[in-house]
N, C-alpha and C positions, 0 to 999 in steps of 0.2 A: 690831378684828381678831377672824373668827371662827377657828374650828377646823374649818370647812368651805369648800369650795369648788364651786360649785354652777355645771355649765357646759353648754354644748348641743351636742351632736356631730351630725355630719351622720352621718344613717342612711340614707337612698337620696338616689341624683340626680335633682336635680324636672327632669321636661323640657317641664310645661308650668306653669301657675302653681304657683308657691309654696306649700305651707300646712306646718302644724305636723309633720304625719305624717310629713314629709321629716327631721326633726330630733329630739333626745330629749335631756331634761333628766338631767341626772345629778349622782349629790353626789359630790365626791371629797376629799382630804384638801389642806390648804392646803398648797402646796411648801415645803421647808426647803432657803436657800440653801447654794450651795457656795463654794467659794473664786471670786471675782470675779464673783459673782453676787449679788442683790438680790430680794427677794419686792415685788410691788408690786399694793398693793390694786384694781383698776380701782373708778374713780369713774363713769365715764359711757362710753359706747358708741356709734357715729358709726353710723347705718343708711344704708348706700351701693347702688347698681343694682349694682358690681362685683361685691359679694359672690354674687350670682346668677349670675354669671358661672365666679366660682372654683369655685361648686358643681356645676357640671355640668363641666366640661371645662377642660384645658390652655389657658392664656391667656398672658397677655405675667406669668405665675404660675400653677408647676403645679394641677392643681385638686386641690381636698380631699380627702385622700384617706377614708373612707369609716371611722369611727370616733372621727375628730379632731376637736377641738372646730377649731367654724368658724369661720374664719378674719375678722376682722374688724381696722379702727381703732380706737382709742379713747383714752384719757386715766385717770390713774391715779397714785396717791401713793406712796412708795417709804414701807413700813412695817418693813422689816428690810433688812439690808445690809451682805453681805463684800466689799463691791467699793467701788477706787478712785475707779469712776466716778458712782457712782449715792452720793448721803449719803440717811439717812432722812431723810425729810420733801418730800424733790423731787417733785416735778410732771413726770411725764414720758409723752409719746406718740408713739404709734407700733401697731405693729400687738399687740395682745392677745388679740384673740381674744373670744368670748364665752362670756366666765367672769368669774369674782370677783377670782380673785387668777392673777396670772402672774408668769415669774420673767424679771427683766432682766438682759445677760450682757454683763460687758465684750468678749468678743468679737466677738459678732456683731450688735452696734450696729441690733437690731431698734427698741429704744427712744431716743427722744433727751429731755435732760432740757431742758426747758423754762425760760424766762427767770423768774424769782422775781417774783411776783405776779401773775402770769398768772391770768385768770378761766379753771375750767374749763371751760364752755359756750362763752368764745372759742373754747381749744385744741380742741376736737372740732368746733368749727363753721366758723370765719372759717381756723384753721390748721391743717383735716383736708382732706380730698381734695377736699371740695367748693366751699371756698373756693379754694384754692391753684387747684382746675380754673378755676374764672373767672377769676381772677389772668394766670395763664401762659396760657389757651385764649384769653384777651380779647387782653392789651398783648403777648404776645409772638407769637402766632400771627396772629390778627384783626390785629394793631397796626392798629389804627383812630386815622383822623386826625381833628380839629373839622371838623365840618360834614358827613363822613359819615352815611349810612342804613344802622343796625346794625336785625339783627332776630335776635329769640331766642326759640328754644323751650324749651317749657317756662318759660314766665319768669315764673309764681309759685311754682318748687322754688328749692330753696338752690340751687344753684350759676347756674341761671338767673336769676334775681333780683339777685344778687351781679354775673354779669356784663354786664346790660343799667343796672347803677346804676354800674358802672364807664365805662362806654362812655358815658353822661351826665356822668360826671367831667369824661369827655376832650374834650367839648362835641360829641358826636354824636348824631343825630336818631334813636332809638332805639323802635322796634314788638315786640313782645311778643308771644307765640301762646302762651293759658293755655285750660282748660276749665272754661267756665261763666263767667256772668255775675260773682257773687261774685268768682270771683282774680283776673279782667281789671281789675274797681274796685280791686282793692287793688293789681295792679301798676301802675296807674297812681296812686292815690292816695298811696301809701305807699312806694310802691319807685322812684316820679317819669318811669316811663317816658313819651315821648309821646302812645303809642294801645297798643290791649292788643284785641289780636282772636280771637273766641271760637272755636275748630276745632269746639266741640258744634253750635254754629250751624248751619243750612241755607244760608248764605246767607255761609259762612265764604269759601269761595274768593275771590268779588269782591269781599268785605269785605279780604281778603288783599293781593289788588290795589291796590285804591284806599286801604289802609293804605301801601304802600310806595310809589307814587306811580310817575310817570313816567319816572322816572330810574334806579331799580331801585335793586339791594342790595348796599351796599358790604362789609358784612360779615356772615354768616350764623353764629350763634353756635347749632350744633343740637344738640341734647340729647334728641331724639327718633325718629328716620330716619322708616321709611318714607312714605306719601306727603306727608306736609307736606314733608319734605326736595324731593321730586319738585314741587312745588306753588312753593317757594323757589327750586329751579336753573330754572326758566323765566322767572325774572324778577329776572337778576344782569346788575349795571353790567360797563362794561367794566373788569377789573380786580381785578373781587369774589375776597373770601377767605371759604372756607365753612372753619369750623372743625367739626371733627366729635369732638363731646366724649362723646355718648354715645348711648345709639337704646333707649330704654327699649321701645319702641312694639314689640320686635323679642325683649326678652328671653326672654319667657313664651312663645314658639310655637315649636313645633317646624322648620318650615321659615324661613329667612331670606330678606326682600324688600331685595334692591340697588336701590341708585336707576335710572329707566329714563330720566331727564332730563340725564342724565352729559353728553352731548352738548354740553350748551351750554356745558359750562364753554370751548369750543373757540371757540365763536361769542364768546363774555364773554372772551376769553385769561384767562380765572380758573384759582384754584387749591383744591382742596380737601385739608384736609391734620389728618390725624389727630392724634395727642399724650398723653402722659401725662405726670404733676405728679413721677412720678421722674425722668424728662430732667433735671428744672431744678431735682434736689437742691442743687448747689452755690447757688442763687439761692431757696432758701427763708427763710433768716434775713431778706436783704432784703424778702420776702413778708411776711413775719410782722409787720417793722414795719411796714409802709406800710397793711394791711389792720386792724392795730390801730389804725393812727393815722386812716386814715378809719372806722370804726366809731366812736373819740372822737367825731372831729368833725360827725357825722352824715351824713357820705357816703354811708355803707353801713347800711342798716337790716338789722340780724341777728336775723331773727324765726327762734324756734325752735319746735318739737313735740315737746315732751317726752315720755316714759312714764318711766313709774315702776317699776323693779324687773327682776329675771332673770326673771322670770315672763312677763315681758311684751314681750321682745325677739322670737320671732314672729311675732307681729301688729301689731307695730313695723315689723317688718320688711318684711309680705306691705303696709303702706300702699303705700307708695313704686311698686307697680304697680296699684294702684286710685286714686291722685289724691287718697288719704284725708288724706295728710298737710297739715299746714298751715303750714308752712317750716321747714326744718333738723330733718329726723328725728331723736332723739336719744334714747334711753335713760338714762337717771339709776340707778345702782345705788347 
């Protein structure tokens, strides 16, 4: 434990990409708890698409307000502690923020402590937003049956990946839309999907096509929006559930593209239906087991991308809208 706390406040609102000049490094003094409260060191730091979200505008969470350190998940050791609820030495996450040290407060149950032996890199990867989004986006919304045609964008990011090797669990015939040659082999090599189709390609749409086959697409797991989502509802079975988990493709622009293919969900009697992983707080501990227990068993391949250090949590950050990352964004402090 230092004697400093060294954290990133949001400085202006990016309203087009990202970069450093939105944000500013600052050292502050590490907190001294009060009565039922705990100082807890952050270990690691979860790089999410929401957090770009929170910094521009009122969301399903007010947005940041303009000074505060930015709002982030992460994972973290309880290194001091007047509270009942936290002992030192716990393993606990939940929202921290990006900083060194934060203070956790019996009352308003920001942090939750975690099961004793827990690997960190699980807790910020398999049981931060991004996994739990596959989890609940996949079996509870998607609820995909054997033998369905699941297809996922984005399906060499973390939560992609996680939920197209879920959906192989569940014995569904599962297509992939990554970019570039590289993450398509690897989501097929490594992550087991059946076909992995390149959107860089020229030759992506009827490659698209004739990936999904005749029958069309039982479950649409998106994590991208604009036109691939458009490219996807022209070609859903009768019956398709399009799960709409994120729209990266959408965050960095100033004007936003709706899908213009809405239409067929009428012709498909489908459904397309949004969600978020705090709905199904009550059903997280079940998460937590069952996502550790197929990472054990090799179900889940949890490939990370680490950085190193508070230094480096911007350009951490700005990957995640360039493609730069190469599974489960994560910062190491």
């Amino acid at each position: 434990m230092t004697d400093t706390n060294r954290q990133w406040l949001l400085r202006d609102r990016p309203t087009g990409a990202f970069s450093e000049e939105h944000v500013e490094l600052v050292t502050a003094d590490v907190p001294t708890p009060g009565d039922g409260e705990a100082v807890v060191e952050v270990t690691h730091l979860s790089m999410d698409p929401t957090i770009r979200g929170w910094m521009q505008m009122d969301t399903y969470l007010p947005a940041i307000p303009i000074g505060d350190v930015v709002r982030s998940l992460g994972v973290g050791r309880v290194v001091t502690s007047r509270s009942d609820r936290y002992a030192e030495g716990d393993l606990v996450s939940g929202l921290t923020g990006w900083q060194e040290y934060t203070v956790a407060d019996d009352g308003d149950r920001r942090l939750e402590v975690l099961p004793a032996g827990t690997d960190p890199l699980v807790a910020v990867s398999l049981f931060g937003p991004t996994g739990l989004a596959a989890y609940f986006g996949l079996l509870r919304v998607g609820a995909p049956e054997a033998g369905e045609t699941v297809v996922v964008s984005g399906a060499a990011g973390a939560t992609g990946s996680v939920a197209g090797m879920l959906a192989r669990h569940r014995g569904c015939r599962v297509v992939g839309i990554a970019g570039g040659p590289e993450k398509c082999a690897r989501v097929v090599d490594e992550f087991g999907f059946d076909e992995c189709v390149d959107y860089k390609d020229d030759g992506f749409r009827h490659a698209l096509r004739d990936a999904i086959g005749p029958d069309g697409v039982d479950v649409y797991f998106d994590n991208v929006g604009g036109p691939i989502l458009d490219l996807v509802l022209a070609r859903l079975a009768i019956g398709a559930r399009v799960v709409i988990c994120g729209a990266i493709s959408q965050y960095d622009g100033a004007e936003r593209r709706g899908p213009a293919n809405y239409v067929n969900l009428i012709r498909s009697r489908a459904r397309m239906e949004g969600f978020l992983v705090f709905d199904y707080v009550d059903e997280w501990p079940q998460a937590y087991r069952d996502l550790a227990g197929w990472a054990a068993d090799g179900t889940i391949v949890n490939r990370l991308d680490v950085s190193e250090g508070i230094q480096s949590v911007p350009t951490a950050f700005a990957k995640l809208f360039s493609g730069g990352n190469d599974g489960k964004n994560v910062v190491a402090l």
